[in-house]
KEBA-797421 format. One record per residue: chain; x, y, z of N, C-alpha, C, CB in turn. Coordinates in steps of 0.02 Angstrom, whole numbers. Glycine has a CB too. Example, Ala and Ser with C-alpha at 12.3 -4.5 7.8 and 13.67 -1.06 7.14 Angstrom:
2
ATOM  mol      nx      ny      nz     cax     cay     caz      cx      cy      cz     cbx     cby     cbz
ATOM    A     660    -284     390     615    -225     390     660    -165     390     565    -224     452
ATOM    A     642    -112     354     684     -53     357     645       2     394     704     -30     286
# end
This chain:
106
ATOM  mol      nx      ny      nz     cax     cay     caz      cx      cy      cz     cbx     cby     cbz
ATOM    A    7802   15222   16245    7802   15293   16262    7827   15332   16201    7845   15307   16324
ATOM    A    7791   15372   16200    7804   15418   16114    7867   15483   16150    7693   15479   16070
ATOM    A    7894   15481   16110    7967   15524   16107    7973   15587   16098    8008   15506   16059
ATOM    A    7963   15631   16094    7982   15725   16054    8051   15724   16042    7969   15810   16113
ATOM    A    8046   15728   15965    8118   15731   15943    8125   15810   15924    8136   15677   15874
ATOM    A    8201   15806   15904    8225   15886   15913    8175   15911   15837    8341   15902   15907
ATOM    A    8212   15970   15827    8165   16005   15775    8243   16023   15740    8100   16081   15804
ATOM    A    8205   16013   15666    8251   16042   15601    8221   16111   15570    8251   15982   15534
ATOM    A    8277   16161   15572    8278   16203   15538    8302   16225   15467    8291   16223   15569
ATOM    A    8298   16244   15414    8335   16260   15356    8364   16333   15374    8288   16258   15287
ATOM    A    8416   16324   15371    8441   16434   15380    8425   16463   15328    8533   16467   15383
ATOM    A    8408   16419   15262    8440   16469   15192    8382   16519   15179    8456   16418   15107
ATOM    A    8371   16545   15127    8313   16584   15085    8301   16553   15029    8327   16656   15065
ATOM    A    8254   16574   14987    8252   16532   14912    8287   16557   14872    8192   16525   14875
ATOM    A    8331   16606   14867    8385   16622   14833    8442   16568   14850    8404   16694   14850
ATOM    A    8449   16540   14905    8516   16505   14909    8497   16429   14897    8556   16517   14986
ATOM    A    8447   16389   14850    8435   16354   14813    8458   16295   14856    8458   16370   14751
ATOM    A    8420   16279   14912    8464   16234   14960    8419   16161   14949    8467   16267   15054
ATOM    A    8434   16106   14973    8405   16074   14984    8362   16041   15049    8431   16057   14960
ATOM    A    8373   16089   15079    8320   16058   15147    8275   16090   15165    8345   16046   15212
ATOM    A    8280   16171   15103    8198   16205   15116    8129   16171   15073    8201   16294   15086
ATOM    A    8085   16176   15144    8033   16130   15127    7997   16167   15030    7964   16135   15212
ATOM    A    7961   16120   15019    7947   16064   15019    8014   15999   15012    7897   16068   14969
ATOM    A    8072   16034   14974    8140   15971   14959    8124   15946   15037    8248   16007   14940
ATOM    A    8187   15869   15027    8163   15843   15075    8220   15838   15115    8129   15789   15063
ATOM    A    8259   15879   15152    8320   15893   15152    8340   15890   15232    8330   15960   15113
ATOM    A    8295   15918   15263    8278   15908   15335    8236   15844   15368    8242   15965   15350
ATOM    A    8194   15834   15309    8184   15743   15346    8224   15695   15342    8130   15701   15321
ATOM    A    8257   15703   15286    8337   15641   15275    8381   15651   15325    8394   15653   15200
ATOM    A    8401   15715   15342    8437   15702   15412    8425   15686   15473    8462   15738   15428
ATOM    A    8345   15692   15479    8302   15685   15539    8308   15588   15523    8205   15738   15534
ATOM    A    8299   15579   15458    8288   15520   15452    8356   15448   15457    8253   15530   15390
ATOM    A    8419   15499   15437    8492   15478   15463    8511   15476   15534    8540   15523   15436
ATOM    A    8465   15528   15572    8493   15534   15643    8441   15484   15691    8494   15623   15669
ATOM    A    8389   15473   15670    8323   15433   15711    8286   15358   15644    8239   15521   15730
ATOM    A    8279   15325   15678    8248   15273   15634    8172   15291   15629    8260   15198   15663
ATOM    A    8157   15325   15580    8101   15352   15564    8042   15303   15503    8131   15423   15537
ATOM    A    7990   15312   15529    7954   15273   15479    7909   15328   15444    7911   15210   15513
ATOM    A    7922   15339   15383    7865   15417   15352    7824   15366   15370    7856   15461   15254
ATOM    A    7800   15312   15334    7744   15286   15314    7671   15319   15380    7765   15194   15310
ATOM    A    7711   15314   15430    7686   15316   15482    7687   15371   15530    7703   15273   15502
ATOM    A    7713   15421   15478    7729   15505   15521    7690   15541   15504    7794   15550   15511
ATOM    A    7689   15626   15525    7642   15649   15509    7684   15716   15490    7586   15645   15559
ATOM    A    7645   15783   15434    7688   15838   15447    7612   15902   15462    7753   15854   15366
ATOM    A    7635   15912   15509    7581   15964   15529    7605   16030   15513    7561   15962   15605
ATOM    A    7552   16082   15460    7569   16155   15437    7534   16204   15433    7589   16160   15387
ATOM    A    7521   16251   15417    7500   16303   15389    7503   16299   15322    7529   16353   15411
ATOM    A    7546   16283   15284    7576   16309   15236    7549   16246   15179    7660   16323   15253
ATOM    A    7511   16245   15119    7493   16209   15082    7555   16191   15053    7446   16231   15048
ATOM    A    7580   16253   15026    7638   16254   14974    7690   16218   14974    7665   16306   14968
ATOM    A    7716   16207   15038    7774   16194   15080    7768   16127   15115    7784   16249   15131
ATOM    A    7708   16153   15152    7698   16084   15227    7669   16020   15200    7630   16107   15301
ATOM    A    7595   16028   15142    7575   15961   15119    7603   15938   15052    7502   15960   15114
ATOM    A    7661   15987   15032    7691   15953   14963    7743   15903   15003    7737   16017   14899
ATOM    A    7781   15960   15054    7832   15904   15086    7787   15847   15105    7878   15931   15157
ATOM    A    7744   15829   15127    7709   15771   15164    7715   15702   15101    7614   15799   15186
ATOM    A    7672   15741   15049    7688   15700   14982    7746   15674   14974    7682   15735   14926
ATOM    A    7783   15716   14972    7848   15709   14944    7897   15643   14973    7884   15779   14958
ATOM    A    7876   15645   15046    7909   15591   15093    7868   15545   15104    7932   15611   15158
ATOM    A    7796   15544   15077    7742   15491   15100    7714   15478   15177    7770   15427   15082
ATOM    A    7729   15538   15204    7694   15524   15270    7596   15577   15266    7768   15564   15345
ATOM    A    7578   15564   15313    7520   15603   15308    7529   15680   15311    7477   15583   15359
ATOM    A    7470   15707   15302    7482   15805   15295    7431   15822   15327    7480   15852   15212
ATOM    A    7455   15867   15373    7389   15884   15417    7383   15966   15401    7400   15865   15511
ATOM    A    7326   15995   15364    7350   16083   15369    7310   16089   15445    7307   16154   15289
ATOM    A    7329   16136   15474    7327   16173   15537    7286   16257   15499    7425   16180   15577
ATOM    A    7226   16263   15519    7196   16323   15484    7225   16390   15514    7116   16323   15491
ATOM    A    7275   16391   15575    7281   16448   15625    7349   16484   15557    7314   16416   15733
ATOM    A    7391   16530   15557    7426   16551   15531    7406   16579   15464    7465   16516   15537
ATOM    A    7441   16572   15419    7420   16557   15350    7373   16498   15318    7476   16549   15321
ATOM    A    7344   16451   15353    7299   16381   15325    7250   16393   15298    7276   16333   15369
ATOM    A    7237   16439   15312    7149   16485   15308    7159   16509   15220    7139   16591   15384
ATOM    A    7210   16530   15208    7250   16578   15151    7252   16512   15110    7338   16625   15174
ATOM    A    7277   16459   15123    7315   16398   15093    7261   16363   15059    7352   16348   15149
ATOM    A    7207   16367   15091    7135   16340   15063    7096   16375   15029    7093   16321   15108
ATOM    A    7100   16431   15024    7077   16485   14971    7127   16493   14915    7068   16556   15006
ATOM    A    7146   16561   14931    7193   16600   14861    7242   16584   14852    7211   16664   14857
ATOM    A    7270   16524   14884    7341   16492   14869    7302   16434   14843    7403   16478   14938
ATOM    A    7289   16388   14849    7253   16305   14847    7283   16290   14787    7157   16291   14844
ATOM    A    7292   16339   14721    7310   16316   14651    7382   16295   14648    7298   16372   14598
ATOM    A    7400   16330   14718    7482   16290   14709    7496   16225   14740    7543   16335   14744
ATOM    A    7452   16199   14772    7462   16116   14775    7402   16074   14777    7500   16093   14840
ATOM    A    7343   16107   14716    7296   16095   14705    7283   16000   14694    7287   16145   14654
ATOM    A    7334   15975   14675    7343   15886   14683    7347   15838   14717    7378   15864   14670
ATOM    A    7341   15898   14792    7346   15865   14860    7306   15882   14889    7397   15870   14896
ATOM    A    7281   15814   14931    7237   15824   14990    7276   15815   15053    7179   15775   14989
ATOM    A    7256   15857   15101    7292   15830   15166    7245   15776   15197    7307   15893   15223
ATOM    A    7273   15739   15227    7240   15677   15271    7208   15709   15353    7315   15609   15288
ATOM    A    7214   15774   15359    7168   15800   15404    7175   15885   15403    7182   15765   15477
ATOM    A    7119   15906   15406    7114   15985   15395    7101   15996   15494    7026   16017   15324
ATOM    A    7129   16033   15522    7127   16033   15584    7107   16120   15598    7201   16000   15613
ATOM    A    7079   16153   15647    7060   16216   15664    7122   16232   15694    6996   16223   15706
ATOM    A    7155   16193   15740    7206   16218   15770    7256   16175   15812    7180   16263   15803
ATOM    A    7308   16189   15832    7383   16128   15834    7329   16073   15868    7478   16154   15905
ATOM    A    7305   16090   15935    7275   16046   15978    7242   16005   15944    7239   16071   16024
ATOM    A    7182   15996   15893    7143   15973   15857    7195   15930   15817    7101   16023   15824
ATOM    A    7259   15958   15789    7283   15913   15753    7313   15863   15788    7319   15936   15712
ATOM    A    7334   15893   15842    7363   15808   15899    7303   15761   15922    7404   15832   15994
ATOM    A    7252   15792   15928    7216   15735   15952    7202   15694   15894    7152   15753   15990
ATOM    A    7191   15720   15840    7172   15679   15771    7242   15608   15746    7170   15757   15696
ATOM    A    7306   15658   15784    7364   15589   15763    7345   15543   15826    7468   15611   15763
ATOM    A    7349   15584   15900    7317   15517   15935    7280   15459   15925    7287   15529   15969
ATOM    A    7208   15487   15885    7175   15456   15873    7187   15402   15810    7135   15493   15875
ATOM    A    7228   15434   15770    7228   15387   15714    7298   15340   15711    7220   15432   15646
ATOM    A    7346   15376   15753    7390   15324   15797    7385   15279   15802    7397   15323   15845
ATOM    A    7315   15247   15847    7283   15233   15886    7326   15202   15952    7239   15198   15854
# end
């Protein structure tokens, strides 16, 4: 039976040079201190190219962009800022991206 674990927040801004605003990896290390976590085998679902599929890199789990929010933006006139990454699934919207980890879950 698959679990819902809590959710990590960063409080800071990028002025306060923190380490657990995404992309750093600052909020999965504690997620990853508090739960026996396997990236290899996680996923990070975003909007955000900049942020959501660098962090994905960064920890080695998969990157899913989510096109609803900003994703749409992330694949156009942003793309040059994490132009080195592919996400492992481009999804229309959250739902689409859960069925895609279901599926590749298996």
């Amino acid at each position: 039976m698959h679990t819902l674990m809590p959710s990590y927040c960063c409080p800071h801004t990028d002025a306060d040079y923190c380490a657990c605003r995404k992309p750093l990896t600052g909020m999965v290390d504690t997620a990853c201190k508090d739960f026996e976590i396997d990236l290899k085998n996680s996923y990070v679902v975003g909007d955000m190219g900049m942020s959501d599929m660098v962090l994905a890199r960064n920890i080695g789990a998969k990157g899913i962009l989510v096109l609803t929010g900003v994703g749409k933006g992330g694949l156009n006139e942003y793309r040059y800022t994490w132009q080195e990454i592919e996400p492992s699934f481009i999804a229309d919207n959250l739902l689409d991206a859960a069925k895609y980890i279901v599926k590749d879950a298996g």
